[in-house]
N, C-alpha and C positions, 0 to 999 in steps of 0.2 A: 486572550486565549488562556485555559488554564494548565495550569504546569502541571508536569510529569509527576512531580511530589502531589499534587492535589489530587491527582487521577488514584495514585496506590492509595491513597488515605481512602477513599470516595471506593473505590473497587474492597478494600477492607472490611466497609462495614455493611455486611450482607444481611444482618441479621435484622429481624423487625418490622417494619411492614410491608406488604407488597411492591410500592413505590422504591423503597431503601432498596429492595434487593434489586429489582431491576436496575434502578440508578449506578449499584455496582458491577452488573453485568454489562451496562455501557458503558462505565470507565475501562471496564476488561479488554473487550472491541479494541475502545479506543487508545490504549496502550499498545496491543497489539499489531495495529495497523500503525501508528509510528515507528513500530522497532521495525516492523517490515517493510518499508519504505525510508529509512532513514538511511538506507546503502542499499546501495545494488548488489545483485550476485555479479551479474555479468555485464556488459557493453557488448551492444551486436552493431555490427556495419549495418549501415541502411542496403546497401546492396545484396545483401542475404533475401531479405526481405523483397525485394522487388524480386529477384532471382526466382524465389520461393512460391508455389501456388497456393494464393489464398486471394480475396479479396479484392476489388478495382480501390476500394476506400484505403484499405489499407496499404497499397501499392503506392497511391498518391500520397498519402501519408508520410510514409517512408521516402518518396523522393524529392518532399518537400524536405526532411530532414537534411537527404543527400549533398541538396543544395548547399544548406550549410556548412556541410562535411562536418558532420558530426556524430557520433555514434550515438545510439540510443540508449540509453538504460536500462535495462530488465529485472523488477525486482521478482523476490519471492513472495507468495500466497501467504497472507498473516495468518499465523496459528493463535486462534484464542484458547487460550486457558478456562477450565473448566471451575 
């Protein structure tokens, strides 16, 4: 996997040819989706969720979690930088 430091190096050098700059708009992405999944905002009880009207998938889901008695996780929506 390549590391955090390779990613800001690689997202740095936007400049030059077409390939380059996309290359760093995917290091961009991909930074930001680590910071945004690397903690959670919140823990929600699975019981919320089955409570809750949404979905048969997601219901089972959630009660397969239950089982375990385990809270779920909830991150935040990764913001890419521009």
């Amino acid at each position: 996997m390549i590391s955090d430091e390779e990613l800001h190096e690689i997202a740095r050098e936007d400049e030059g040819s077409d390939v380059q700059f996309q290359t760093s708009i995917m290091a961009r992405e991909i930074l930001a989706c680590r910071k945004a999944f690397s903690e959670p905002v919140v823990w929600i009880d699975p019981q919320v969720i089955i409570n809750f009207q949404c979905g048969e998938e997601i219901k089972e889901w959630a009660w397969a979690k239950k089982i375990d008695d385990t809270d779920i996780p909830l991150y935040r929506k990764p913001t890419i930088p521009s």
